[in-house]
N, CA, C and O of each residue as an XYZ file, in Angstrom:
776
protein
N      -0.303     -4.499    -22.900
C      -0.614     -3.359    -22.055
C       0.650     -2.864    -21.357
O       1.542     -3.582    -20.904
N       0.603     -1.733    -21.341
C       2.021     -1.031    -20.836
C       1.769     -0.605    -19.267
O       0.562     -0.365    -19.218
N       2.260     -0.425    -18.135
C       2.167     -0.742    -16.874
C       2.980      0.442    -16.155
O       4.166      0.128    -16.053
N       2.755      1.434    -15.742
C       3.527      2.529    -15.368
C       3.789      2.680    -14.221
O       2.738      2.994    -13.661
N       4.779      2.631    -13.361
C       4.605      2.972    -11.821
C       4.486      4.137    -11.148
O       4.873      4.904    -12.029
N       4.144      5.056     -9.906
C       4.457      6.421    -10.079
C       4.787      6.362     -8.480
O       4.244      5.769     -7.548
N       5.936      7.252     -8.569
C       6.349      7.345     -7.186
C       6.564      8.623     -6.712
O       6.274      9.547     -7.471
N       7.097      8.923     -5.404
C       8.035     10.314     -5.293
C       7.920      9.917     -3.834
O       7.775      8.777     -3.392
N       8.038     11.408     -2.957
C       8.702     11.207     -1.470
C       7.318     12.099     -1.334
O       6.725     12.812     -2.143
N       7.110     11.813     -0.205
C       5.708     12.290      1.268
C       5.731     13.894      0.334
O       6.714     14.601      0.114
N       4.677     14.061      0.030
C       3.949     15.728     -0.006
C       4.963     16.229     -1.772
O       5.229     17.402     -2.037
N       5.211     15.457     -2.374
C       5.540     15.241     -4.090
C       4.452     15.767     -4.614
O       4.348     16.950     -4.938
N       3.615     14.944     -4.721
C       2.072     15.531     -5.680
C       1.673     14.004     -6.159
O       0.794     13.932     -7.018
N       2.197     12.891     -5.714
C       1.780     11.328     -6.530
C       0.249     11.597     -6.440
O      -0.294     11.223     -7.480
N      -0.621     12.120     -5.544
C      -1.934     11.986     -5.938
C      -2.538     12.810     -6.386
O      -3.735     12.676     -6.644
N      -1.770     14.049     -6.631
C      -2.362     14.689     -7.611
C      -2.378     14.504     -9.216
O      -3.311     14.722     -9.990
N      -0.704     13.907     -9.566
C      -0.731     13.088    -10.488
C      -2.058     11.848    -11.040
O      -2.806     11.675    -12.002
N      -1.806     11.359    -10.039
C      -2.948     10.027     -9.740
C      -4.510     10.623    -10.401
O      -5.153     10.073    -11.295
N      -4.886     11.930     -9.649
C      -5.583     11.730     -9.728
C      -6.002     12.627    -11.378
O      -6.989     12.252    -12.010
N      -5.342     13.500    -11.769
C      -5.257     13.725    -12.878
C      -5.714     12.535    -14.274
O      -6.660     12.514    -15.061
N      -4.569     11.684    -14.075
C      -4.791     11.009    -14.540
C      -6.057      9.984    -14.416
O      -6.183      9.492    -15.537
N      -6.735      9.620    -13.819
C      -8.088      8.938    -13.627
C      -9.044     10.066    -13.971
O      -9.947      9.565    -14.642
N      -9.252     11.415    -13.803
C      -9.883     12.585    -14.606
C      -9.582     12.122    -16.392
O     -10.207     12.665    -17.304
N      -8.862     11.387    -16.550
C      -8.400     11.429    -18.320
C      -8.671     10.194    -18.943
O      -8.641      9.904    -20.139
N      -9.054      9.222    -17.537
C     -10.133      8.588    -17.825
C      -8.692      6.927    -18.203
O      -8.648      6.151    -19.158
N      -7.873      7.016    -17.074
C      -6.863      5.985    -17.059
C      -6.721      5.083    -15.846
O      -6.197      5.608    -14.864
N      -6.982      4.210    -15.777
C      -7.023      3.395    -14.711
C      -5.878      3.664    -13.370
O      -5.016      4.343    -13.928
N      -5.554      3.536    -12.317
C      -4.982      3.860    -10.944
C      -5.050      2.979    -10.399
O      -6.184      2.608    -10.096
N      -4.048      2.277    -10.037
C      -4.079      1.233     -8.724
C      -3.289      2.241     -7.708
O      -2.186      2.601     -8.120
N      -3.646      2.680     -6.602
C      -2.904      3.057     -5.430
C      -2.441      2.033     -3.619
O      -2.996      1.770     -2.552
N      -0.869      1.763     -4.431
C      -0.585      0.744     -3.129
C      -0.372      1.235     -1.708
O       0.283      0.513     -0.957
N      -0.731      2.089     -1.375
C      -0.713      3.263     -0.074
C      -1.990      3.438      0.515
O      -2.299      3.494      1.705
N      -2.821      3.532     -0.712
C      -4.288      3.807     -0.199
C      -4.649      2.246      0.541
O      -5.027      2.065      1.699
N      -4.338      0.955     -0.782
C      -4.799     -0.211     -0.583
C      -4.554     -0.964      1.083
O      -5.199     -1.394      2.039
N      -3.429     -0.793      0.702
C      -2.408     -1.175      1.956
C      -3.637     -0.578      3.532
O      -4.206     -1.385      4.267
N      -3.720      0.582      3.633
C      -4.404      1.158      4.835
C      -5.727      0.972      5.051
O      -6.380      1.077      6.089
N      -6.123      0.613      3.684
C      -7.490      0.003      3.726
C      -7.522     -1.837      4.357
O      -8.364     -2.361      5.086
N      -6.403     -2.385      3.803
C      -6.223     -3.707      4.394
C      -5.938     -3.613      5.839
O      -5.902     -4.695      6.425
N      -5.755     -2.684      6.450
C      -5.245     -2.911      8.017
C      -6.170     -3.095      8.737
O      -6.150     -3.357      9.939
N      -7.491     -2.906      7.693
C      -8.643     -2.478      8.860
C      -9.650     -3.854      8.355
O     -10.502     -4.459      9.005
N      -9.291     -4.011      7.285
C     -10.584     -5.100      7.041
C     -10.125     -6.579      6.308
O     -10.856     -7.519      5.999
N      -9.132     -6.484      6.199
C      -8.090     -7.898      5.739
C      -7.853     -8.773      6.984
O      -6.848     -8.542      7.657
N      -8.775     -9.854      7.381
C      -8.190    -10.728      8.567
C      -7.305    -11.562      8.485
O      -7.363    -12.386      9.398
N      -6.323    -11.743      7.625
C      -4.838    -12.152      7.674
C      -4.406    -11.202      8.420
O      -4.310    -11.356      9.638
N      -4.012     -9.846      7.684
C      -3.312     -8.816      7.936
C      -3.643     -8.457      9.296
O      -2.741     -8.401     10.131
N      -5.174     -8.139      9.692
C      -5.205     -7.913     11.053
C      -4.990     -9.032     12.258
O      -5.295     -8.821     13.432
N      -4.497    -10.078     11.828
C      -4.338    -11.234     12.949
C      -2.630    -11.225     13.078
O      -2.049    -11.111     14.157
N      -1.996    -11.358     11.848
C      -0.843    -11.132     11.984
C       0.028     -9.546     12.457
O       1.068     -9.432     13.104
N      -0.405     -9.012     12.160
C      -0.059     -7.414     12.909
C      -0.273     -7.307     14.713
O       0.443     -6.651     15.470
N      -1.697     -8.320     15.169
C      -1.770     -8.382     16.336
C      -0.555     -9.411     17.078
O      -0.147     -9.238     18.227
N      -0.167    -10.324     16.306
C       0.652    -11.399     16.650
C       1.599    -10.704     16.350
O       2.376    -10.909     17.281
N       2.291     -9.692     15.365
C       3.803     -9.080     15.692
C       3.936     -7.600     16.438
O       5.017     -7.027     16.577
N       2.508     -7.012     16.950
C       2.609     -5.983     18.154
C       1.744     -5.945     18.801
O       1.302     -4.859     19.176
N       1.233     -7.019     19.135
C       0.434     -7.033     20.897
C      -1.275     -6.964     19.969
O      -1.376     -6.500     18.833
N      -2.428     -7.517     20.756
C      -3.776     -6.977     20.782
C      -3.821     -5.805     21.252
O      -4.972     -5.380     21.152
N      -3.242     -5.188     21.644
C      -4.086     -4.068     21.852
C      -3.508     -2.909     21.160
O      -3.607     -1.819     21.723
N      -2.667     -3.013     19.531
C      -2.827     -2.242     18.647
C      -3.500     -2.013     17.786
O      -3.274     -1.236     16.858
N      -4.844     -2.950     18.052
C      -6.428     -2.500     17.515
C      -7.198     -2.200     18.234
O      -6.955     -2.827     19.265
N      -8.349     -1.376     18.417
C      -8.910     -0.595     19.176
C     -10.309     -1.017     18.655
O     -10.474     -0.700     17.477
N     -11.200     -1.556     19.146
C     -12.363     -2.034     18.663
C     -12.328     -2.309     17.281
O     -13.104     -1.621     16.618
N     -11.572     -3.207     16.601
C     -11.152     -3.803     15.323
C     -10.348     -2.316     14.637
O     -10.053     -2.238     13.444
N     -10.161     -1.533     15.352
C      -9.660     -0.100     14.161
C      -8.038     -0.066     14.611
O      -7.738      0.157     15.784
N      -7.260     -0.248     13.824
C      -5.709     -0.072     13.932
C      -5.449      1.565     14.724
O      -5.799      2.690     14.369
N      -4.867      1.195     15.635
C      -4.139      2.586     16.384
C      -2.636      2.839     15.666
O      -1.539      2.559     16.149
N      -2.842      3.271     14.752
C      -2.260      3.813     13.697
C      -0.881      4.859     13.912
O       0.129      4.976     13.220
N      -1.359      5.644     15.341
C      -0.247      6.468     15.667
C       0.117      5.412     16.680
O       0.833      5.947     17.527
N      -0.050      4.304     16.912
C       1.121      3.826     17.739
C       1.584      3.142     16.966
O       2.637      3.728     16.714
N       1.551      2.024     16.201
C       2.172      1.542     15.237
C       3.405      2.329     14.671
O       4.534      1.868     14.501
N       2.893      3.849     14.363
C       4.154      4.287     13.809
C       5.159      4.849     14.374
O       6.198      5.301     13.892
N       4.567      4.758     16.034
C       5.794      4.917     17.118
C       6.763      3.553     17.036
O       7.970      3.462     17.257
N       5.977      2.715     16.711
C       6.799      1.639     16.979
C       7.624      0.837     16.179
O       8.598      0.123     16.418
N       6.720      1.256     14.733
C       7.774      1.237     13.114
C       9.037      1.933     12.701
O       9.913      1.670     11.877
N       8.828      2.945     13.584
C       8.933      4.683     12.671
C      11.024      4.912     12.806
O      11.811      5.555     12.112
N      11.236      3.941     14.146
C      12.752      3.938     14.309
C      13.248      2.484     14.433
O      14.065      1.988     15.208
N      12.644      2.044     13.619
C      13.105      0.459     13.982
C      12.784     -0.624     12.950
O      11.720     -1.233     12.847
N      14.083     -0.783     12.070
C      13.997     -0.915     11.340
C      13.505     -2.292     11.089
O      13.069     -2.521      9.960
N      13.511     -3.575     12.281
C      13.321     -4.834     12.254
C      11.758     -4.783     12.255
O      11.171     -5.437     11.393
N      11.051     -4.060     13.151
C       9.350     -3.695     13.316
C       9.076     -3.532     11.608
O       8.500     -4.273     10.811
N       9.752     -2.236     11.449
C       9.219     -1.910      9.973
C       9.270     -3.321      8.638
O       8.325     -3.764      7.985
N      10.471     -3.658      8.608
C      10.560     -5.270      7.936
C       9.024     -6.025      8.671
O       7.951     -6.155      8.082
N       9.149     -6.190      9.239
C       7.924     -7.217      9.499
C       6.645     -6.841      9.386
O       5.805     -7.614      8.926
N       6.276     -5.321      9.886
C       4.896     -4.951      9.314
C       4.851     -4.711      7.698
O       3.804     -4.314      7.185
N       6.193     -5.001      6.791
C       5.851     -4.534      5.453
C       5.809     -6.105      4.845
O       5.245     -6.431      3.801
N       6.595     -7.060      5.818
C       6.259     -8.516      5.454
C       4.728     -8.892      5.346
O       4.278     -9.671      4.506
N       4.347     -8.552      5.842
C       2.669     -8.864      6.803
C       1.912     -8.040      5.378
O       1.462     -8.840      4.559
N       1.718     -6.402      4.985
C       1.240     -6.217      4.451
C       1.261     -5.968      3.118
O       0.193     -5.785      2.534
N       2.479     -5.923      2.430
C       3.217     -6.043      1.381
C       2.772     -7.266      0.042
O       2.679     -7.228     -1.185
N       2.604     -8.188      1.017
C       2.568     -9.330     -0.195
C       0.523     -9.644     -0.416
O      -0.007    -10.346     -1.277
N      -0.061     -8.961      0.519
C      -1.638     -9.033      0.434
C      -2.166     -7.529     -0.548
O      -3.233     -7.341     -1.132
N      -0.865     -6.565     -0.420
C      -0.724     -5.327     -1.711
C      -0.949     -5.858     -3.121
O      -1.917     -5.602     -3.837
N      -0.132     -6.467     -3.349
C       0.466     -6.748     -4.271
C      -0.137     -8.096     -4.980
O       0.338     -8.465     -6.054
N      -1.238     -8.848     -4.322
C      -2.088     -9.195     -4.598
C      -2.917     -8.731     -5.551
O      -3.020     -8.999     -6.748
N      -3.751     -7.661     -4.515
C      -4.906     -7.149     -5.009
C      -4.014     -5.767     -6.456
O      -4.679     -5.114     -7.259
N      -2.973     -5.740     -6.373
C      -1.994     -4.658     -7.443
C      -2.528     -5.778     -8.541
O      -3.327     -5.380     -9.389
N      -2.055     -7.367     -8.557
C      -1.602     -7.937     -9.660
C      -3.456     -8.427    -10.306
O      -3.751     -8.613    -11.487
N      -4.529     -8.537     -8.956
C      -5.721     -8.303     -9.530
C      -6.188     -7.363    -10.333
O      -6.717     -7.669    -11.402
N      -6.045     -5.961     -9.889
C      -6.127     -4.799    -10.730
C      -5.519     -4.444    -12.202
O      -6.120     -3.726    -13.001
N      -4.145     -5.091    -12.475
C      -3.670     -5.245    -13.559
C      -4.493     -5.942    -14.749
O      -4.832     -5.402    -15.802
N      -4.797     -7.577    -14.249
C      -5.065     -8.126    -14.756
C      -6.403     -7.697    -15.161
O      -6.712     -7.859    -16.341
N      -7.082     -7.272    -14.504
C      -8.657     -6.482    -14.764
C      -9.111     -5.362    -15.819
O     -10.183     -4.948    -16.260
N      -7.323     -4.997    -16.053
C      -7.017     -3.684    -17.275
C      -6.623     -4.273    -18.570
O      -5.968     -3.592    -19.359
N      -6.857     -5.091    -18.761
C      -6.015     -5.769    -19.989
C      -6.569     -5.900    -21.159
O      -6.387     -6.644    -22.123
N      -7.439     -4.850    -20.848
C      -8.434     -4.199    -22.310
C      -7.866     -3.029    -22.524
O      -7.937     -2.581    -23.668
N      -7.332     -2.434    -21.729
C      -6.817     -0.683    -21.938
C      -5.212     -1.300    -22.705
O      -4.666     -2.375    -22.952
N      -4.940      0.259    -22.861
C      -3.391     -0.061    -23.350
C      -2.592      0.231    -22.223
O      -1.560     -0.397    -21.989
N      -3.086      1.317    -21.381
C      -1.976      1.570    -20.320
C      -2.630      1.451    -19.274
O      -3.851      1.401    -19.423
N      -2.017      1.354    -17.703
C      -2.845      1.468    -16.864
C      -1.299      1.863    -15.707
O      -0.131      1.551    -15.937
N      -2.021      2.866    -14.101
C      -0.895      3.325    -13.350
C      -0.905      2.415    -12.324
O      -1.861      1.664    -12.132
N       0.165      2.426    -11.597
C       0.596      1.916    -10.063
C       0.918      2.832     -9.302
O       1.901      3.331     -9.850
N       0.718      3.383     -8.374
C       0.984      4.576     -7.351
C       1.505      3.749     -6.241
O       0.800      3.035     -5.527
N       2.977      3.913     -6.129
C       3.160      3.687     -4.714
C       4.471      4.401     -4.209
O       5.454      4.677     -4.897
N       4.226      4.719     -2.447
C       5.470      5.290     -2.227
C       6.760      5.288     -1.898
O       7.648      6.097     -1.634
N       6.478      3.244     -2.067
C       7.851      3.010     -1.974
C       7.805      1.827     -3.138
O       7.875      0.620     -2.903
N       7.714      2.248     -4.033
C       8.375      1.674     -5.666
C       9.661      0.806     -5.635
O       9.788     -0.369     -5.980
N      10.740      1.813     -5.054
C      11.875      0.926     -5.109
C      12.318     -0.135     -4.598
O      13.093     -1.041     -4.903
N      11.266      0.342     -3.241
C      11.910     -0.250     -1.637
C      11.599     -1.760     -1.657
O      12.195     -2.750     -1.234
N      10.194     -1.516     -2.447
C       9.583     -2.852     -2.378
C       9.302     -3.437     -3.428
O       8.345     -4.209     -3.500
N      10.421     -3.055     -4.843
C      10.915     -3.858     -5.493
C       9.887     -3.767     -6.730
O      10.236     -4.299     -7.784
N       8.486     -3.044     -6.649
C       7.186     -3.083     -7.636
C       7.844     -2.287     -8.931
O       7.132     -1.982     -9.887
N       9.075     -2.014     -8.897
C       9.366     -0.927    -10.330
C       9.857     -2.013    -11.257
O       9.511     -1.884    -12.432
N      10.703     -3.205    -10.903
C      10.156     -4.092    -11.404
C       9.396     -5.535    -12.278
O       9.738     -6.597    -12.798
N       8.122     -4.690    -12.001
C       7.097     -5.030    -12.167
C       6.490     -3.757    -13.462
O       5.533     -3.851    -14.230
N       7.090     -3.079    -13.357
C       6.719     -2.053    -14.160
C       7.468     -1.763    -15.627
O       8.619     -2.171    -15.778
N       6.914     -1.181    -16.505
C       7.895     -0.988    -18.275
C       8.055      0.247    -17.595
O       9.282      0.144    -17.605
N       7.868      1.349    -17.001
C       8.166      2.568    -16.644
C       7.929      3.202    -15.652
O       6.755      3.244    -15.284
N       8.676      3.717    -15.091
C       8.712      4.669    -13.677
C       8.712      6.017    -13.920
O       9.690      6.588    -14.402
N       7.342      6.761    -13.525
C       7.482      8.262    -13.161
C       7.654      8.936    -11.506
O       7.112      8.677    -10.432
N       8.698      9.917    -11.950
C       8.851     10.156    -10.050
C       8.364     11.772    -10.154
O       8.601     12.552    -11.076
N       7.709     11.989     -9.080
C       6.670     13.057     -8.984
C       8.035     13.702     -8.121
O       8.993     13.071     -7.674
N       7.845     14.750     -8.075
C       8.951     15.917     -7.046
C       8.565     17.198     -7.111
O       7.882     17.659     -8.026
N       9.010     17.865     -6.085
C       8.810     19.449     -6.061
C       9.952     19.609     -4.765
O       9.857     18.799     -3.843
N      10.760     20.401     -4.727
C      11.153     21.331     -4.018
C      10.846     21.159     -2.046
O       9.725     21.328     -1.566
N      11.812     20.885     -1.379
C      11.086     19.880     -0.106
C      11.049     21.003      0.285
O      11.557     20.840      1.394
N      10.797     22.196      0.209
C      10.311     23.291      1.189
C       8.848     23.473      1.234
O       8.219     23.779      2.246
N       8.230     23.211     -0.233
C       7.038     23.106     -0.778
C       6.312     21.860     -0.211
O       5.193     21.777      0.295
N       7.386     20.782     -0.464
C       6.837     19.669      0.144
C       6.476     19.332      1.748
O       5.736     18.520      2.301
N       7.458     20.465      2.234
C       6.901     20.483      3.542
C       5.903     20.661      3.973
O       5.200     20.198      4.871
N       5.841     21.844      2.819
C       4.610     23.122      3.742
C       3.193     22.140      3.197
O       2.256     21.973      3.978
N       3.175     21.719      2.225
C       2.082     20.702      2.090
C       1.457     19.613      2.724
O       0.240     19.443      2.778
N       2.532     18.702      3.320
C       2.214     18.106      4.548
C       2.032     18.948      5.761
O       1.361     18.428      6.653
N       2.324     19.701      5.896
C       1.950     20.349      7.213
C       0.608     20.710      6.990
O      -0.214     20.374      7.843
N       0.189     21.415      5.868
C      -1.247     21.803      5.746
C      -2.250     20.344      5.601
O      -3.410     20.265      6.005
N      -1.514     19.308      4.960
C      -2.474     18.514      4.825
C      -2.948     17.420      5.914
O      -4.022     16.838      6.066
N      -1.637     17.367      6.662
C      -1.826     16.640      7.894
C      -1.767     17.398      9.396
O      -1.435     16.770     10.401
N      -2.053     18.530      9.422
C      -1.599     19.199     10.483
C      -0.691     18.620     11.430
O      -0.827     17.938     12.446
N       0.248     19.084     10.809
C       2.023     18.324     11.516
C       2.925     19.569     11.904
O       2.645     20.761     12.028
N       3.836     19.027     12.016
C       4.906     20.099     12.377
C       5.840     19.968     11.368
O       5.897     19.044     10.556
N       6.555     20.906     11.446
C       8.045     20.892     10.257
C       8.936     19.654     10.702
O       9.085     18.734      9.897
N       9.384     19.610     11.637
C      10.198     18.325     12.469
C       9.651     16.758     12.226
O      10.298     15.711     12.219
N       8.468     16.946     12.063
C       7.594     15.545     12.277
C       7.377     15.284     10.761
O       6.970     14.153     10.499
N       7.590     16.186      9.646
C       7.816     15.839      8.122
C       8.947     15.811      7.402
O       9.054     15.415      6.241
N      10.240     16.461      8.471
C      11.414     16.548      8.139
C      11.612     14.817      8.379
O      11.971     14.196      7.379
N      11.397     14.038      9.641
C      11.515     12.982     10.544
C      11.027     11.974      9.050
O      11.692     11.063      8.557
N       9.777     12.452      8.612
C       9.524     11.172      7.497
C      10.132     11.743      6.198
O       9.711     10.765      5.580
N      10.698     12.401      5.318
C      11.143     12.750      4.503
C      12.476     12.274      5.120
O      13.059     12.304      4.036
N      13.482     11.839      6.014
C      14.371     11.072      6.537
C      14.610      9.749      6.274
O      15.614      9.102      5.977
N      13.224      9.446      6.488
C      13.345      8.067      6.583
C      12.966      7.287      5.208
O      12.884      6.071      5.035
N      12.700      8.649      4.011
C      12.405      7.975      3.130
C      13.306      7.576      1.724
O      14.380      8.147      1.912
N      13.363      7.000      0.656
C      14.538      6.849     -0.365
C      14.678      8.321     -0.576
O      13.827      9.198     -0.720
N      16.400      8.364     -0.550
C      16.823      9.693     -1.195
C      16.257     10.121     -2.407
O      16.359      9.478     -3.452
N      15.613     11.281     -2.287
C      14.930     11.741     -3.317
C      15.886     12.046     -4.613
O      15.277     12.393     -5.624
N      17.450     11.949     -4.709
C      18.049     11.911     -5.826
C      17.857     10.572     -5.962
O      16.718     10.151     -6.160
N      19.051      9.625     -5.867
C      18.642      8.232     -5.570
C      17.472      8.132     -6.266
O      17.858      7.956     -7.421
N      16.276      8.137     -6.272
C      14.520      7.988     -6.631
C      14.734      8.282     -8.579
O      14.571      7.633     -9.613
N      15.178      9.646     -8.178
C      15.070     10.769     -9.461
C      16.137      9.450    -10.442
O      15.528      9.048    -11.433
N      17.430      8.864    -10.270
C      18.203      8.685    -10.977
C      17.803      6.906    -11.593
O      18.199      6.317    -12.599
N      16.949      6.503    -10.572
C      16.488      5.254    -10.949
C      14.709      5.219    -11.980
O      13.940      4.288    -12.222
N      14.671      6.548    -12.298
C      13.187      6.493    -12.884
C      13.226      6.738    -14.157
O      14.420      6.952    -14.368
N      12.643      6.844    -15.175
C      12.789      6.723    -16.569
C      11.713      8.375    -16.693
O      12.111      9.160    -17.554
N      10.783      8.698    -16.083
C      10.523      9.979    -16.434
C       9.695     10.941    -15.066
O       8.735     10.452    -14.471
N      10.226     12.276    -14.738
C      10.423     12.856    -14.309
C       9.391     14.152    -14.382
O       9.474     15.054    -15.216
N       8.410     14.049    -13.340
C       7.344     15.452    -13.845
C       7.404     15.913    -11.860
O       7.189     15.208    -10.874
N       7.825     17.501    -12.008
C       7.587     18.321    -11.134
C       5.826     19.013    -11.199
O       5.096     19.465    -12.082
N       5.745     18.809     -9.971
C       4.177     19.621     -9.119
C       4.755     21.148     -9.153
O       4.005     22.114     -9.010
N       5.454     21.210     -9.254
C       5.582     22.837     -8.610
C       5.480     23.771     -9.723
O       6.433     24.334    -10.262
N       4.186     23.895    -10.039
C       4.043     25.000    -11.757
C       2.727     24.633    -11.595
O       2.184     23.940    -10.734
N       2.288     25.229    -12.592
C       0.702     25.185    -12.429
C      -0.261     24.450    -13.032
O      -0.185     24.132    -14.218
N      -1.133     24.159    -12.344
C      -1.794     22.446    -12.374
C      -2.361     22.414    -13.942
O      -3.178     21.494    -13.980
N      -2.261     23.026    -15.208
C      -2.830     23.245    -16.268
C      -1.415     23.088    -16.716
O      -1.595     22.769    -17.892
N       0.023     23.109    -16.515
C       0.960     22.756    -17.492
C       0.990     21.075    -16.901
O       1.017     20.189    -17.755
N       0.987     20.774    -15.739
C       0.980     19.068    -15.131
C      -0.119     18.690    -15.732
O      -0.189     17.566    -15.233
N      -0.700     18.735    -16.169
C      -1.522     18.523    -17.048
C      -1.722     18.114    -18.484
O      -2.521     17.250    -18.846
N      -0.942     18.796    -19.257
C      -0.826     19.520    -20.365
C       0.458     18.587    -20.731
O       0.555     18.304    -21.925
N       1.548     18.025    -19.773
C       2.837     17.358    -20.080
C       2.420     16.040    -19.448
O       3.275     15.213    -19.765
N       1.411     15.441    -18.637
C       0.567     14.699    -18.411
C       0.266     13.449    -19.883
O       0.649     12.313    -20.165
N      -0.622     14.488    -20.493
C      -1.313     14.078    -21.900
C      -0.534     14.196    -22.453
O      -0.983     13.524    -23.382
N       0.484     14.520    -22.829
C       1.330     14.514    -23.675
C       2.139     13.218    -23.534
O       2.426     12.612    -24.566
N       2.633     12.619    -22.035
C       3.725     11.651    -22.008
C       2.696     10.558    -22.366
O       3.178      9.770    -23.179
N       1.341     10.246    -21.988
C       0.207      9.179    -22.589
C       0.274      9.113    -23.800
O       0.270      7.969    -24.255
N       0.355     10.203    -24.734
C       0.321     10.137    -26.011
C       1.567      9.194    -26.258
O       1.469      8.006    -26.563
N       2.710      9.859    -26.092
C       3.980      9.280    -26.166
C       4.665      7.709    -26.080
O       5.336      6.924    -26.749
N       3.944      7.854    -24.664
C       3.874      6.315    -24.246
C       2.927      4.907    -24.822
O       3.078      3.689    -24.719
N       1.855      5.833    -25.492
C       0.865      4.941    -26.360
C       1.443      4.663    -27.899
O       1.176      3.614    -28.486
N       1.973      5.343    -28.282
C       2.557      5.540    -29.659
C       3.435      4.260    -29.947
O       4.038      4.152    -31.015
């Protein structure tokens, strides 16, 4: 079975990719989604997160989420340790999901930090999703009601989007219309199955 990773930077299109692909009827592990789902219902993860920033960064068992990332967001020793904490309970349930596909020929990994945290790999191939960070802005802003500053701030802090582009083996832009991402989609499956 062949094992694909898919990455890019905040407001790229990885889940539109993502989700394309599960429309085509291909399996998706997403380590972003997983990860945020563990903060809330994983009692490792939530005992140790309380033990490296106080009890009272859960709020009736629910992670206060915007403080956490006040407190991640410039600091780089915080950030190491909350990705210690949730990183290796990811990557768990990643290497469950794999193993669960091993009837298909291919199956994806979605995550948004591929490199950072070493899952590429783990992977026969890396696709990096991109578009144009003006586009990418304006997408997070619509999707999270943010500000330009407050997506500039995480598009900062994230792997240089060349950097990304030069370490990946294949390369599909969002910015064209969702019937050619599509269309070059099925085509790299074909390719990659062959």
């Amino acid at each position: 079975m062949i094992v694909i990773g898919i990455t890019g930077g905040i407001g790229s299109g990885k889940t539109t990719i993502s989700n394309i692909l599960k429309e085509m009827g291909y399996p998706v592990f997403d380590c972003d989604k997983k990860a945020k789902f563990l903060y809330d219902i994983d009692p490792y993860v939530m005992k140790n997160i309380r033990d490296a920033f106080g009890k009272d960064i859960y709020v009736n068992n629910i992670l206060n989420r915007e403080k956490l990332a006040r407190i991640v967001f410039n600091d780089k020793e915080s950030l190491d340790k909350l990705n210690s904490i949730v990183h290796p309970k990811t990557r768990e349930y990643m290497y469950d999901f794999i193993i669960a596909q091993m009837d298909n020929d291919i199956c994806f990994v979605e995550s948004a930090i591929m490199f950072e945290s070493e899952l590429n790999k783990l992977m026969d191939k890396i696709i990096s999703v991109t578009a144009p960070q003006d586009v990418r802005i304006d997408r997070v802003i619509k999707r999270d009601n943010t500000t330009k500053e407050k997506v500039l701030e995480r598009i900062n802090n994230q792997m240089n989007e060349e950097e990304r582009l030069l370490q990946s083996d294949i390369i599909i832009s969002t910015h064209q219309p969702l019937d050619n991402v599509k269309e070059i989609l099925s085509h790299l499956v074909e390719t990659i199955n062959e």
